[in-house]
TIRO-2110 file (N, C-alpha, C; in Angstrom, 1 decimal):
// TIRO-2110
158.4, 56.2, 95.4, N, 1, A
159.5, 56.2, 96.2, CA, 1, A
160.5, 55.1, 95.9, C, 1, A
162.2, 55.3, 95.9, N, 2, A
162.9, 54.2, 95.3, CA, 2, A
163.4, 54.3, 96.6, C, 2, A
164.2, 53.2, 96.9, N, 3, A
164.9, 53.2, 98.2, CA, 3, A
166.5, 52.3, 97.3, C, 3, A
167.7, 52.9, 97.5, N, 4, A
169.0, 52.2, 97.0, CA, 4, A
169.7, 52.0, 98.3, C, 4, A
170.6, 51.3, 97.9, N, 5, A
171.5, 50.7, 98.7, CA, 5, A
172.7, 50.0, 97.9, C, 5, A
174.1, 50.7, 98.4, N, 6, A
175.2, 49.9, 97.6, CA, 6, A
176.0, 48.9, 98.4, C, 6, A
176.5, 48.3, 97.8, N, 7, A
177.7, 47.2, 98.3, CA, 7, A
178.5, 46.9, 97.4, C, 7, A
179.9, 46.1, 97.8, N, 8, A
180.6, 46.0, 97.1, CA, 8, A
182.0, 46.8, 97.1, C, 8, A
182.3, 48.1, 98.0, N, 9, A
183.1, 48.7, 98.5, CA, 9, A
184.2, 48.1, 99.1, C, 9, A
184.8, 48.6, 99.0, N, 10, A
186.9, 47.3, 100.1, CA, 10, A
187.6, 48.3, 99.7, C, 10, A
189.0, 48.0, 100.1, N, 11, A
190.3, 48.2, 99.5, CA, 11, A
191.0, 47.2, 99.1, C, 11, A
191.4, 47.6, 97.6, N, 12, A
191.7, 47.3, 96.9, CA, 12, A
193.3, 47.8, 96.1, C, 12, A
194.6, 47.1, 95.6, N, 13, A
195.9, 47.6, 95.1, CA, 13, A
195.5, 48.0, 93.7, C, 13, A
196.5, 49.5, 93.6, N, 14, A
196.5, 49.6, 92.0, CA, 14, A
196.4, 48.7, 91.0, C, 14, A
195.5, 48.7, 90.1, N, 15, A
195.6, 47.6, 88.8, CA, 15, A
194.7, 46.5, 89.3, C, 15, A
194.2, 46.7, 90.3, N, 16, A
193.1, 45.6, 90.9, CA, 16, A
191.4, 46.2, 90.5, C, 16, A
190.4, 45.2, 90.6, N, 17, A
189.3, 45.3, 90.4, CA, 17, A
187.9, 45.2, 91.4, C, 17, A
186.9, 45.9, 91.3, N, 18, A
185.8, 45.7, 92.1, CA, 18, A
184.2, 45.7, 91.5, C, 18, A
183.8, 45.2, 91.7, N, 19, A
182.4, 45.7, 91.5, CA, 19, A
181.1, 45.9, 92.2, C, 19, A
180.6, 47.1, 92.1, N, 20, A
179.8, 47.3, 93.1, CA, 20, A
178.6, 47.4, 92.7, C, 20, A
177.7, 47.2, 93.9, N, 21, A
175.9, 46.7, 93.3, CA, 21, A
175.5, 47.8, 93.8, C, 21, A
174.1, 48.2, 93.1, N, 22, A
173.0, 49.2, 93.8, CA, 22, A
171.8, 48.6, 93.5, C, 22, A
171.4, 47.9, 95.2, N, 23, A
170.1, 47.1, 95.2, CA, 23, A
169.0, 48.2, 95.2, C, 23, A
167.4, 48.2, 94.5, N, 24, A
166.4, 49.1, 94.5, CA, 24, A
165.5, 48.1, 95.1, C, 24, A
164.6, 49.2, 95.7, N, 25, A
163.6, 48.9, 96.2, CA, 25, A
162.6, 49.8, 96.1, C, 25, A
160.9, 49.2, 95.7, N, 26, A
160.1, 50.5, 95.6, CA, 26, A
159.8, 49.9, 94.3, C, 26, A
158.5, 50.5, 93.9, N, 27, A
158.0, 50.3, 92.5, CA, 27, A
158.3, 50.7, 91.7, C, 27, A
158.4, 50.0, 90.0, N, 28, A
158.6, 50.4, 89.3, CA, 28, A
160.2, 51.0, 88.9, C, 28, A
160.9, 50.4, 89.6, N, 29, A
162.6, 50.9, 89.7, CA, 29, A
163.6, 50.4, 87.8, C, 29, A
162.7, 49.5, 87.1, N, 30, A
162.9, 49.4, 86.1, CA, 30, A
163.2, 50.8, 85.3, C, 30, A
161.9, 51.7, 85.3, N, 31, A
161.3, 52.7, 85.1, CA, 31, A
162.9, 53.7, 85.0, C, 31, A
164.1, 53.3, 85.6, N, 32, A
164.5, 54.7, 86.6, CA, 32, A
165.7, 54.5, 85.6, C, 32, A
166.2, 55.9, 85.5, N, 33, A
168.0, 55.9, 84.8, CA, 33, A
168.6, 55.5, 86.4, C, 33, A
169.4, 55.3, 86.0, N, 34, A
170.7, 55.2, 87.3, CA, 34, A
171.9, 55.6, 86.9, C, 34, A
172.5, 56.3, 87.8, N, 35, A
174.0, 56.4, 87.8, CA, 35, A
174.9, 56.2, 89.1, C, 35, A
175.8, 56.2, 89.0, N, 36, A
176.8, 56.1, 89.8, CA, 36, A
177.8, 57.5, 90.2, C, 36, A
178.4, 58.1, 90.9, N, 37, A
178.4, 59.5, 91.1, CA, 37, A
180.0, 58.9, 92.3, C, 37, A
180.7, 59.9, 92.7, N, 38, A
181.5, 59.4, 93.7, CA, 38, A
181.7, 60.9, 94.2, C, 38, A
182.7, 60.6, 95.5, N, 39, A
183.3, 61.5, 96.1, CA, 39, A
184.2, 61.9, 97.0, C, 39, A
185.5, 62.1, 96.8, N, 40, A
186.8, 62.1, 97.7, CA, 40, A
186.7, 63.4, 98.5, C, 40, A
187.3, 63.1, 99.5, N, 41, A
187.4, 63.9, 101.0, CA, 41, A
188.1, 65.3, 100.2, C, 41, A
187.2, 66.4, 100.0, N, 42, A
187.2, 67.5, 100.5, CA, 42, A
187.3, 68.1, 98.7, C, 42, A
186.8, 67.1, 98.0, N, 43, A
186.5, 67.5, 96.6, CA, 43, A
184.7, 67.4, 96.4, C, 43, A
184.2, 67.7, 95.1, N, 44, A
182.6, 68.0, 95.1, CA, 44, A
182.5, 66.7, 94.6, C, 44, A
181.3, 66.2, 94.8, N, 45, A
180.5, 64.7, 94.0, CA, 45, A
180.6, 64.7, 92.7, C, 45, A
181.2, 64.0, 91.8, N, 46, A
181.0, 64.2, 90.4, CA, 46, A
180.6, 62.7, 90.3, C, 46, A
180.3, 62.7, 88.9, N, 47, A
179.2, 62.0, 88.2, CA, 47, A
180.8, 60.5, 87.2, C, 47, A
180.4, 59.6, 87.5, N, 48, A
181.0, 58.5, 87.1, CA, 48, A
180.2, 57.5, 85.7, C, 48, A
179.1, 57.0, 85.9, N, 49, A
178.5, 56.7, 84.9, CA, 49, A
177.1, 56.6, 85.2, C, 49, A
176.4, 56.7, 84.2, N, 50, A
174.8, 56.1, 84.0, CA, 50, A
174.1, 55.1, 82.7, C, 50, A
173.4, 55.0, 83.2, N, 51, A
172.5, 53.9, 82.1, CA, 51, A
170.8, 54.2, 82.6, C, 51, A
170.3, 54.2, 81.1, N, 52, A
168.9, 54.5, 80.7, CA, 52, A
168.5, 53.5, 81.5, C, 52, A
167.0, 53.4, 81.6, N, 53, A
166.2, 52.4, 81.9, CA, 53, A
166.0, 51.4, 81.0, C, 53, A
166.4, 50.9, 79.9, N, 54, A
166.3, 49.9, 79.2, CA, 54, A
167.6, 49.6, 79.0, C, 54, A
168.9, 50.6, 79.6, N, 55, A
170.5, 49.8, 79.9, CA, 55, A
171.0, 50.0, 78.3, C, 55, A
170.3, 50.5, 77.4, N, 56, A
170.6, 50.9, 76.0, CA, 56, A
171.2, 52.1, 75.6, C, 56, A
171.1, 53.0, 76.5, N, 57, A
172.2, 54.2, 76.8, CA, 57, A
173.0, 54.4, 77.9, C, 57, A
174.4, 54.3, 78.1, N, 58, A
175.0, 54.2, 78.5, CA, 58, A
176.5, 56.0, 78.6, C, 58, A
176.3, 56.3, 79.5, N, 59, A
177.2, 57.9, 79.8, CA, 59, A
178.4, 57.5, 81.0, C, 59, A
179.9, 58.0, 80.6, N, 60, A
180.8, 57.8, 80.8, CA, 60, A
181.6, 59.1, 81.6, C, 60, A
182.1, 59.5, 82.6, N, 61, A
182.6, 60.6, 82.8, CA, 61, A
184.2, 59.9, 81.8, C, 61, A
185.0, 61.0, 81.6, N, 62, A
186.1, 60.8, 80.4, CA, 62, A
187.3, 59.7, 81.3, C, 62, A
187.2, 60.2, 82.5, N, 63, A
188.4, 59.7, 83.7, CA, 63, A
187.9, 58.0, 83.9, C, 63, A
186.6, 57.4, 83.6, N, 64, A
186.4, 56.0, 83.8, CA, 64, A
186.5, 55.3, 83.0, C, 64, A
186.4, 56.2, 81.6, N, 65, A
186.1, 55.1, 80.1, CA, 65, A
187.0, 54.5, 80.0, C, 65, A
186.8, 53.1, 79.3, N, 66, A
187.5, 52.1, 79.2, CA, 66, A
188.0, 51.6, 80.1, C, 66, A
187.3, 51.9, 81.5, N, 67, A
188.0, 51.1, 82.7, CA, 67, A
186.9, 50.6, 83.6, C, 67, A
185.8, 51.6, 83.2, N, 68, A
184.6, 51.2, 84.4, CA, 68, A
183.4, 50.9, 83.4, C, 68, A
182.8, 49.7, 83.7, N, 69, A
181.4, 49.2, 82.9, CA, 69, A
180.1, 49.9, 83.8, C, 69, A
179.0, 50.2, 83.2, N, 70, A
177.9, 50.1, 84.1, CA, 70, A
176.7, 49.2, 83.4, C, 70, A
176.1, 48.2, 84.0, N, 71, A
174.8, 47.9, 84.0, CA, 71, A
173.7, 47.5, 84.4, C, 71, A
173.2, 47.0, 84.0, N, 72, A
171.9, 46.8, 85.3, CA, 72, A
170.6, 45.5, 84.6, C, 72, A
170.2, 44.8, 86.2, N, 73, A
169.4, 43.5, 85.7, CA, 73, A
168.3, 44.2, 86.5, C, 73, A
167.4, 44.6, 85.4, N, 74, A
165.7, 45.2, 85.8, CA, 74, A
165.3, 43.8, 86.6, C, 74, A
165.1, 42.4, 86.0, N, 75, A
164.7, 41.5, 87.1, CA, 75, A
165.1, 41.4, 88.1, C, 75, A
166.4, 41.4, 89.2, N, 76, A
167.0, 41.9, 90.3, CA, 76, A
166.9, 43.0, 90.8, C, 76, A
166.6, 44.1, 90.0, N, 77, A
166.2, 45.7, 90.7, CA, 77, A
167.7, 45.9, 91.1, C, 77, A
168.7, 45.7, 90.3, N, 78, A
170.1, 45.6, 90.3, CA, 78, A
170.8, 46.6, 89.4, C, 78, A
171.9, 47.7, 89.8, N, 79, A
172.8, 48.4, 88.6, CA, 79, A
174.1, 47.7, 89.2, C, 79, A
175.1, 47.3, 88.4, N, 80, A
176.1, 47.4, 88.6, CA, 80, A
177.3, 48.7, 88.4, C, 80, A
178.4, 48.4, 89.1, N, 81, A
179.2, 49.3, 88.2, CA, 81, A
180.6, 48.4, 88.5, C, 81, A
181.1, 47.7, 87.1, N, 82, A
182.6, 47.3, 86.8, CA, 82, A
183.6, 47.9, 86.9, C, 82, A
184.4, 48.1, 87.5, N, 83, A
185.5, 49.2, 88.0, CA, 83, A
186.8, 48.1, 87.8, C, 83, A
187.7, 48.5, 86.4, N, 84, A
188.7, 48.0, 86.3, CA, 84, A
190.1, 48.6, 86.6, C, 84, A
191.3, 48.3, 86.5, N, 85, A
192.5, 48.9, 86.5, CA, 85, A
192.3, 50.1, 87.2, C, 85, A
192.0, 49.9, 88.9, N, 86, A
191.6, 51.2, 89.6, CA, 86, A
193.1, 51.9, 89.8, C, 86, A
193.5, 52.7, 90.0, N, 87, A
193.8, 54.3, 90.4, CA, 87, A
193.7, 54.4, 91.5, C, 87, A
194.8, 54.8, 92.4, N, 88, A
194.8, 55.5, 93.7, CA, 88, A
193.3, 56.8, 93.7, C, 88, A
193.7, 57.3, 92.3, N, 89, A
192.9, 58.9, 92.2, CA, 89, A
191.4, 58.3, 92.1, C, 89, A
191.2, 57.0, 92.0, N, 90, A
189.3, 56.8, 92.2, CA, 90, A
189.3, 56.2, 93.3, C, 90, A
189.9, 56.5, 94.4, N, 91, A
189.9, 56.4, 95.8, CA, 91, A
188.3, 57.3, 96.0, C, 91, A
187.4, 57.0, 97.0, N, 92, A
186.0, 58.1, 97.2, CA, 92, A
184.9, 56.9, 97.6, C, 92, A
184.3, 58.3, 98.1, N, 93, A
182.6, 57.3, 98.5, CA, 93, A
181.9, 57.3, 97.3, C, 93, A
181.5, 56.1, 96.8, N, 94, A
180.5, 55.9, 95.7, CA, 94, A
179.4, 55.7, 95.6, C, 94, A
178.5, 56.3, 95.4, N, 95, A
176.7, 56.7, 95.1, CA, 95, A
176.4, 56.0, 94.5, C, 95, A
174.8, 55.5, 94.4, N, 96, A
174.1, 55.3, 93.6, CA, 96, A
173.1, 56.6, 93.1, C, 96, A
172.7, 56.8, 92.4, N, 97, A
171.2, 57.8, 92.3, CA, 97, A
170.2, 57.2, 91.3, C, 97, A
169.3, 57.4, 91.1, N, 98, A
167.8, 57.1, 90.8, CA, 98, A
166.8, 58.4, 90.4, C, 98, A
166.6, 58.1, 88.3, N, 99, A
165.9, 59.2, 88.5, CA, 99, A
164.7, 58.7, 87.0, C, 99, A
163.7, 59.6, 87.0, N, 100, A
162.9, 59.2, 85.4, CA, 100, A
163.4, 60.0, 84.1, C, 100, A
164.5, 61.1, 84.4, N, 101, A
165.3, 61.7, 83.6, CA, 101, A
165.6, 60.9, 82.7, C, 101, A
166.7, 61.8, 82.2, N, 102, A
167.8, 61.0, 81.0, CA, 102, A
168.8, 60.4, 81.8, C, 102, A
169.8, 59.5, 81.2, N, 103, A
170.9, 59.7, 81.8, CA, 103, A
171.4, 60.6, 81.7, C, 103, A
171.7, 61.0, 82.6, N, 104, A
172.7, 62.5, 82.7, CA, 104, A
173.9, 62.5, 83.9, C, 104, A
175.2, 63.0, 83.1, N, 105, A
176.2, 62.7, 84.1, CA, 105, A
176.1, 64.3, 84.9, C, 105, A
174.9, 64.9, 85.4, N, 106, A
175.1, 65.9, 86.6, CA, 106, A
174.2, 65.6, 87.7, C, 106, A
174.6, 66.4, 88.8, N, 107, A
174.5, 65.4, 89.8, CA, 107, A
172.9, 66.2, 90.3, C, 107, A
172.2, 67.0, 89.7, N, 108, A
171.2, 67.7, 89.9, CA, 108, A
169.9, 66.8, 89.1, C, 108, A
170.6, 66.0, 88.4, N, 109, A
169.7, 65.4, 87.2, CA, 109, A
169.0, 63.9, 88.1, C, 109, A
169.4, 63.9, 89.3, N, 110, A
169.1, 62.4, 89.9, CA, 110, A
168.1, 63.1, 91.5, C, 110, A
167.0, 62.6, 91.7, N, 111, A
166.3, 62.9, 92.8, CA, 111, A
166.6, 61.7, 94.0, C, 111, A
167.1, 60.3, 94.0, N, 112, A
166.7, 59.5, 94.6, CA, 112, A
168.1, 58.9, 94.9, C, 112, A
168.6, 58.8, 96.0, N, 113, A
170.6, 58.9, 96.6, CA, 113, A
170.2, 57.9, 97.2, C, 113, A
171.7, 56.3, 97.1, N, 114, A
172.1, 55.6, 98.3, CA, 114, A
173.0, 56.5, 99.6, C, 114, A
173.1, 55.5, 100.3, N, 115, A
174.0, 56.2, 101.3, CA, 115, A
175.7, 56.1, 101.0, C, 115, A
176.0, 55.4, 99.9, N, 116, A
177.5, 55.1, 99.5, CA, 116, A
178.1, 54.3, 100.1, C, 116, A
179.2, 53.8, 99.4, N, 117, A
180.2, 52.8, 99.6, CA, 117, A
181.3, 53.2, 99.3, C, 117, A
182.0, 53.1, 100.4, N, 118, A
183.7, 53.3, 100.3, CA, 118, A
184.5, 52.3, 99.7, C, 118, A
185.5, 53.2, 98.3, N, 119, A
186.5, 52.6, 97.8, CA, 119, A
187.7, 53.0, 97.9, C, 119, A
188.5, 52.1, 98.4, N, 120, A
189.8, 53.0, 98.8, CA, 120, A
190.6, 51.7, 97.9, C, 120, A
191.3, 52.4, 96.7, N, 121, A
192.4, 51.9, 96.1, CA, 121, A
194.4, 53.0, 96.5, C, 121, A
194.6, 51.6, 96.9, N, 122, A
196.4, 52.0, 97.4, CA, 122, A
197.4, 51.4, 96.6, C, 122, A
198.3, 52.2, 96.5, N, 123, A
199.2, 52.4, 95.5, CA, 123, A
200.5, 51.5, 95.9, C, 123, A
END
């Protein structure tokens, strides 16, 4: 059993920056791919980025590349996700998930969900 939890959510102005944590808890969380996944008011959850459990493969939805980093410190039981030059349009509640899969940017591919963090970028 993993248990997540994110932080690191605010509002924030166009062209501004945030980064948000997803603390693990539970054994063996090294073990786990992670991704990050979001979701705006009255659209479906899509998938934002992941990284393997050794942080050596890294998956990008096309809308974050080159703007949003993902990684993670297995000693802290820590993923980050670097979110630069935010967009009104990556306004959404932001997930963590947890899985022994691949990274995979679908949202069926992760069994183990935080409760999210709200990011609200204004223009």
């Amino acid at each position: 059993q993993v248990q997540l939890v994110e932080s690191g959510g605010g509002l924030v102005q166009a062209g501004g920056s945030l980064r948000l944590s997803c603390a693990a808890s539970g054994r063996t969380f090294s073990s786990y791919t992670t991704a990050w996944f979001r979701q705006a008011p009255g659209k479906e959850r899509e998938a934002v980025a992941a990284i393997s459990w050794t942080g050596g493969t890294t998956n990008y939805a096309d809308s974050v590349k080159g703007r949003f980093t993902i990684s993670r410190d297995n000693a802290a039981n820590t993923v980050y996700l670097q979110m630069n030059s935010l967009k009104p349009e990556d306004t959404a509640v932001y997930y963590c998930a947890g899985d022994l899969g691949p990274p995979v940017l679908t949202v069926n591919g992760y069994m183990y969900w935080g409760q999210g963090t709200q990011v609200t970028v204004s223009s």
